[in-house]
C-alpha positions as CSV (number, residue, x, y, z in Angstrom):
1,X,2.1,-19.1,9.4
2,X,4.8,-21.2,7.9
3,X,8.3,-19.7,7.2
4,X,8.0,-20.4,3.4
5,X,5.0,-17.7,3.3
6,X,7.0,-15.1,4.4
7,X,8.8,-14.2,1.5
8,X,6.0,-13.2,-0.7
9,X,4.1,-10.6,2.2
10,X,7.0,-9.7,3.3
11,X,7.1,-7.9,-0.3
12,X,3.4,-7.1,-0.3
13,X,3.7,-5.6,3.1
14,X,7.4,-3.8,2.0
15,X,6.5,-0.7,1.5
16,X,5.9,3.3,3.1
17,X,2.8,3.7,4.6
18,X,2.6,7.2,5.6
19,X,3.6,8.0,1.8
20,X,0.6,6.0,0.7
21,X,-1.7,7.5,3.0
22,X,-0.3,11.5,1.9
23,X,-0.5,9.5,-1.9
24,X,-4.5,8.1,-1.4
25,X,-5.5,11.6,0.1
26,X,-4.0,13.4,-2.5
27,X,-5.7,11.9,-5.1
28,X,-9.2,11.4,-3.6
29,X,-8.9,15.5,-3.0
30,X,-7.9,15.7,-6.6
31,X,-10.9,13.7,-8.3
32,X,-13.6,15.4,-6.2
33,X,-12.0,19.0,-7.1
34,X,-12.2,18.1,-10.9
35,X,-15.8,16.4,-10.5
36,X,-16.7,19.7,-9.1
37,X,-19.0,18.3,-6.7
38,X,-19.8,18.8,-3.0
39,X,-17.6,15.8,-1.5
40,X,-18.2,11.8,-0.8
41,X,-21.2,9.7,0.3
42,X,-20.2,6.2,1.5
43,X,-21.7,3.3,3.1
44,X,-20.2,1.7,6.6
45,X,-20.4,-1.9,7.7
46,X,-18.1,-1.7,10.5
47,X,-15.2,-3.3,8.7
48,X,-11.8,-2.9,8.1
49,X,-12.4,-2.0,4.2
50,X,-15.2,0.8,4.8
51,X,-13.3,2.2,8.3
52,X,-10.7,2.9,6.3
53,X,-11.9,4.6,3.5
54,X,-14.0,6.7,5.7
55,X,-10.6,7.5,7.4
56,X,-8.9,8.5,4.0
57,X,-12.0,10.5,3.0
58,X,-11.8,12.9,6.0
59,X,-7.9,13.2,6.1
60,X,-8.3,14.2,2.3
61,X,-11.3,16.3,2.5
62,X,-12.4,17.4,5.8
63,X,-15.3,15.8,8.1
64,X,-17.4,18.6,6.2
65,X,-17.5,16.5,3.1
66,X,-17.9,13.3,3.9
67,X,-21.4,11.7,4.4
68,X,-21.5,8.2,6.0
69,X,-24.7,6.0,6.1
70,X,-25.2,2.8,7.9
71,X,-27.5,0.6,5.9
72,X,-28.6,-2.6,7.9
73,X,-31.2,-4.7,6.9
74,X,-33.6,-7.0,9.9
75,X,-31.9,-10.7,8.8
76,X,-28.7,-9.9,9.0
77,X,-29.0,-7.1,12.0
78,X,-26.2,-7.0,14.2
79,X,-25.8,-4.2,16.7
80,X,-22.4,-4.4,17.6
81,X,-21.3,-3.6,13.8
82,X,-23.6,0.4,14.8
83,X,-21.7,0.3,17.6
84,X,-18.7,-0.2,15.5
85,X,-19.6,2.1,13.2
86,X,-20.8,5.0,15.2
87,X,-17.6,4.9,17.4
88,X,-15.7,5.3,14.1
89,X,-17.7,7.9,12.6
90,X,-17.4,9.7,16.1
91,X,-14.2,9.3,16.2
92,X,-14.0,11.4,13.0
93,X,-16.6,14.2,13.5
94,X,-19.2,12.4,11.5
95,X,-23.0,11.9,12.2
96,X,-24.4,8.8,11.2
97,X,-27.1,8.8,9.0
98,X,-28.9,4.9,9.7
99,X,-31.2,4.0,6.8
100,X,-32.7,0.6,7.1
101,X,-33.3,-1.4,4.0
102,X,-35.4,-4.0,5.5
103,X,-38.9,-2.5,3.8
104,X,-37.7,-2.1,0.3
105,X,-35.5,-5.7,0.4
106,X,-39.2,-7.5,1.3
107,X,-41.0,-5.4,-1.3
108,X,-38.7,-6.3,-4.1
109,X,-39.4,-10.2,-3.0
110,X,-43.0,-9.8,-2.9
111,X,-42.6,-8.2,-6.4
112,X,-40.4,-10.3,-8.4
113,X,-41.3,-13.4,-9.9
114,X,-40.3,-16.8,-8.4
115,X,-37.8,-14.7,-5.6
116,X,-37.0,-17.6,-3.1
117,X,-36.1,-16.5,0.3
118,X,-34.2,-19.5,0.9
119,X,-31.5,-18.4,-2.2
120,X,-29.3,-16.7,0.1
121,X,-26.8,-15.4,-2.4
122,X,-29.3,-14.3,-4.9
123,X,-30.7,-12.6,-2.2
124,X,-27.6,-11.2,-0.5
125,X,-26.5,-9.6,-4.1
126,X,-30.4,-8.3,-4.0
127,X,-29.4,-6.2,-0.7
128,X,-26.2,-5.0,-1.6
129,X,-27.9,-3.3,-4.9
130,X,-30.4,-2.0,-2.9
131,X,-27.7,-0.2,-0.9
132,X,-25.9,1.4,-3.8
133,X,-29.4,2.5,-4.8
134,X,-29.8,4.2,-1.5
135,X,-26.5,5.6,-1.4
136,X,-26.6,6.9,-5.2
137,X,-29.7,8.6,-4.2
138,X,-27.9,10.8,-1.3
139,X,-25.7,11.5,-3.9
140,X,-27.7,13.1,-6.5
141,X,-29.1,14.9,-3.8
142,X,-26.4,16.3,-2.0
143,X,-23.9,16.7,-5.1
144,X,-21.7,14.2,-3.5
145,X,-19.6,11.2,-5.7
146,X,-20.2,7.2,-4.0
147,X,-17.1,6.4,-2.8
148,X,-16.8,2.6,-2.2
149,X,-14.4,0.3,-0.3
150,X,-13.6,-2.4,-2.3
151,X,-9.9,-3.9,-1.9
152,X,-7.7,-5.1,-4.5
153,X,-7.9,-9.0,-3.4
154,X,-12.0,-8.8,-3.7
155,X,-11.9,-6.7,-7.6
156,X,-9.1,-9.8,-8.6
157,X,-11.5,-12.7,-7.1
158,X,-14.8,-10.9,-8.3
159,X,-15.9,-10.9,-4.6
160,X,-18.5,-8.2,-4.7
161,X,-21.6,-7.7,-6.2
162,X,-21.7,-6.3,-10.1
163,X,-23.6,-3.1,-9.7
164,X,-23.9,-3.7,-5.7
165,X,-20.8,-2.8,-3.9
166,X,-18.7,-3.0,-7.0
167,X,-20.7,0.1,-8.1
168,X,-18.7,2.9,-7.2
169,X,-17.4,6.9,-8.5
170,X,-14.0,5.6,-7.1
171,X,-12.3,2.9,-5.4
172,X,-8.9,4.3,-2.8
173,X,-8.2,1.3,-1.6
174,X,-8.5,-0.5,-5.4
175,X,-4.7,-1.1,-5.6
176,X,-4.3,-2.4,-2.3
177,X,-4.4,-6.0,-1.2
178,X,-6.5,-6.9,1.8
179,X,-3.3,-7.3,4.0
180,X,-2.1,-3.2,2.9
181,X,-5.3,-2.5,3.9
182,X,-5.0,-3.8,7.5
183,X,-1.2,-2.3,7.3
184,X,-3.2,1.4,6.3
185,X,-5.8,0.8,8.9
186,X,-3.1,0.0,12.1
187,X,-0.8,3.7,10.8
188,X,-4.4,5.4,10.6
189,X,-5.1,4.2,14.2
190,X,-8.7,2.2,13.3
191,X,-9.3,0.4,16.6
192,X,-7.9,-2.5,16.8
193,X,-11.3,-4.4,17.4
194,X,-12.1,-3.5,13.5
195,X,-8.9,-4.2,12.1
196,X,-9.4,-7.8,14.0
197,X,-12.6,-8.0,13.3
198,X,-14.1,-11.4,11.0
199,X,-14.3,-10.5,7.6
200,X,-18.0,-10.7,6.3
201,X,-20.2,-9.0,3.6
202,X,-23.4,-9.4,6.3
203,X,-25.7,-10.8,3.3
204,X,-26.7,-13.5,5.5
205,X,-26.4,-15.3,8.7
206,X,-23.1,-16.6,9.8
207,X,-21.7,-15.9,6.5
208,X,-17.9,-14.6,6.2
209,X,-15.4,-13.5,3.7
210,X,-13.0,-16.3,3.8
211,X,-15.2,-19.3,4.1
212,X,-16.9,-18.3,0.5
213,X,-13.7,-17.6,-0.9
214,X,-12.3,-20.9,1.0
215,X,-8.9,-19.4,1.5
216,X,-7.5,-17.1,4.4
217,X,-6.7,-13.5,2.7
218,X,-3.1,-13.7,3.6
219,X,-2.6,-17.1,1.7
220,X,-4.8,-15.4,-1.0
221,X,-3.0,-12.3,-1.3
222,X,0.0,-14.3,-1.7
223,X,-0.8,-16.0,-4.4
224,X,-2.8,-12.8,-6.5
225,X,0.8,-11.4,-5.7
226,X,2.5,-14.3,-7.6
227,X,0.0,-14.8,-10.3
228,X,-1.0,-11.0,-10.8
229,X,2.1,-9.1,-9.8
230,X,4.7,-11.2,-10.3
231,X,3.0,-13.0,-13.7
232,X,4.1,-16.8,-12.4
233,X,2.5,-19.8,-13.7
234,X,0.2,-21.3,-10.9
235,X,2.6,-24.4,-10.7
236,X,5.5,-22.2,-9.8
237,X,3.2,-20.2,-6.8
238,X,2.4,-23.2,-5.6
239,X,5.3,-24.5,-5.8
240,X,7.0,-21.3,-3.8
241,X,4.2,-20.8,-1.2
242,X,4.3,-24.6,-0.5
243,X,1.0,-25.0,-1.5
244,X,-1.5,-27.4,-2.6
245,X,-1.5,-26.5,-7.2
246,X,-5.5,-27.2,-6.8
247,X,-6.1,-24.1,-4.8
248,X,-3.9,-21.8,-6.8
249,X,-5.7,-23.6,-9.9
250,X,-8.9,-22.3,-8.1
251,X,-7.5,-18.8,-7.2
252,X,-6.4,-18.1,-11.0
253,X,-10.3,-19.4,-12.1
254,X,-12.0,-16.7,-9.9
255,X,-9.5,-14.0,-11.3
256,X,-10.7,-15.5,-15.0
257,X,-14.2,-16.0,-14.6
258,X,-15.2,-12.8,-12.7
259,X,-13.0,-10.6,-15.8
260,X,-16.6,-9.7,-16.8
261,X,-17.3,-7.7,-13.5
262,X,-14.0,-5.5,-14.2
263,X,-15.0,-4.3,-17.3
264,X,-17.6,-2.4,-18.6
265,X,-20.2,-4.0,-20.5
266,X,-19.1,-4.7,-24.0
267,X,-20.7,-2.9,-27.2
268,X,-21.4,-5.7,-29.6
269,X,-20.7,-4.0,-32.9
270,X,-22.7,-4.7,-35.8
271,X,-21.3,-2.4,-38.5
C-alpha cells in the first residue's frame, strides 16, 4: 500500500482496543439485561465479521447465553468454512447447531412465480432471508435477541441484504469499519486463518466481498472515513488518498442510494 494511504488508517486504526472490547461487552450485557430475555442467537459463516461477534457475545455474556447456528445451503457448500466455524465455536464452549437451508431455498423457487435459478443475486438475497427466518425462529423459541455481524463499511455501502442479514436486535460491531474489525479480531485472538480469510457473503459460487464492491476494504474504509467521518467533498478524498475521483464518485453513490436500507420504512402521511 502506498505511503499516501497511510495517513487516513493510521487514524482509523488509532485507537484502544482492549477499551473497546470492555466498551462492546458492556453494552451487549446491558441491552440483553433490559430486553429481559435469555441471551443471543447468531448465525456463523466462518468469517471475520461473525467470529468476532460470537467472541464479544461470550466475553459479555457467558458461553451459557449464546446460541450459534451454522446455516449452509448445497450451492454454495463449503466444508472448510464448518470447519472454521466449529473450531471457533469450540474454542469458546459452544455447540454448533448446523441447520441446512437447502430444502426450504428450492421450495421457495418452485413456489414463486418466474424465480430464475440463473439470477444469482436475486437468489443469494433469497437465502440470506431465509437465514434470518431460521434464526428468528430460535429466537422466539428460546427467548434469545438475533444478534448480527454487520460492520460499519457494509451498513455505509448498503452491502447486505434489507431484511436478510441486515435484519438484526443489535449490531456490536455497527460502528466499526471493516479494518477495526480485523484490529478487534487479532487482540481477541480469532485464528489468524479467519482474520485472513477472503471476504465473501457465500450467496454464490466464487463470489467475494470486494469484487462486488470493486474496491479493497482498506481503500474503502479510507474513503467512508473521509466522506463520512471527516465530512470531505469526494474531490478532496481523492485528492488525499491519491485516488482515481470516479471511484470515490462511486463510493459516495452506494452510501446515497442504499440510505433506504438504514432507515425504517417511511409512514406516508395522509392527514
Amino acid at each position: 500500500m502506498g505511503a499516501h494511504l497511510l495517513s487516513f488508517l493510521d487514524k482509523i486504526l488509532d485507537f484502544d482496543v482492549g477499551e473497546i472490547v470492555d466498551r462492546l461487552c458492556f453494552l451487549v450485557r446491558r441491552f440483553v439485561d433490559e430486553a429481559k430475555v435469555n441471551g443471543v442467537v447468531l448465525g456463523m459463516s466462518g468469517g471475520v465479521d461473525s467470529t468476532t461477534t460470537a467472541y464479544l457475545c461470550v466475553k459479555a455474556l457467558g458461553k451459557d447465553r449464546v446460541k450459534v447456528l451454522f446455516m449452509p445451503e448445497s450451492e454454495t457448500f463449503n466444508p472448510e468454512d464448518f470447519e472454521d466455524v466449529k473450531n471457533a465455536a469450540n474454542n469458546l464452549g459452544l455447540d454448533v447447531v448446523k441447520t441446512d437451508i437447502s430444502n426450504v431455498y428450492r421450495a421457495f423457487l418452485e413456489t414463486i412465480p418466474f424465480s430464475d435459478p440463473k439470477n444469482f443475486k436475486v437468489n443469494g438475497n433469497l437465502k440470506s432471508r431465509i437465514r434470518m427466518a431460521t434464526l428468528y425462529y430460535f429466537a422466539n423459541k428460546f427467548g434469545l435477541l438475533v444478534t448480527g455481524s454487520s460492520n460499519k463499511t457494509e451498513l455505509l455501502t448498503g452491502y447486505y441484504t434489507k431484511w436478510g442479514d441486515g435484519a438484526s436486535d443489535m449490531l456490536p460491531l455497527g460502528s466499526l469499519y471493516k479494518t477495526q474489525v480485523k484490529k478487534l479480531a487479532s487482540y481477541l485472538n480469532i485464528p489468524k486463518k479467519i482474520i485472513d480469510k477472503t471476504p465473501t457473503a457465500g450467496l454464490w459460487i466464487g463470489q467475494t466481498d470486494e469484487d462486488e464492491l470493486g474496491v479493497k476494504y482498506e481503500v474503502l474504509d479510507q474513503i467512508l472515513y473521509g466522506l463520512v467521518d471527516l465530512k470531505l467533498n469526494p474531490k478532496l478524498v481523492a485528492e488525499k488518498l491519491k485516488i482515481s475521483f470516479e471511484v470515490v464518485k462511486k463510493v459516495k453513490g452506494m452510501v446515497e442510494t442504499s440510505m433506504h436500507k438504514r432507515c425504517m420504512p417511511p409512514i406516508l402521511e395522509i392527514f
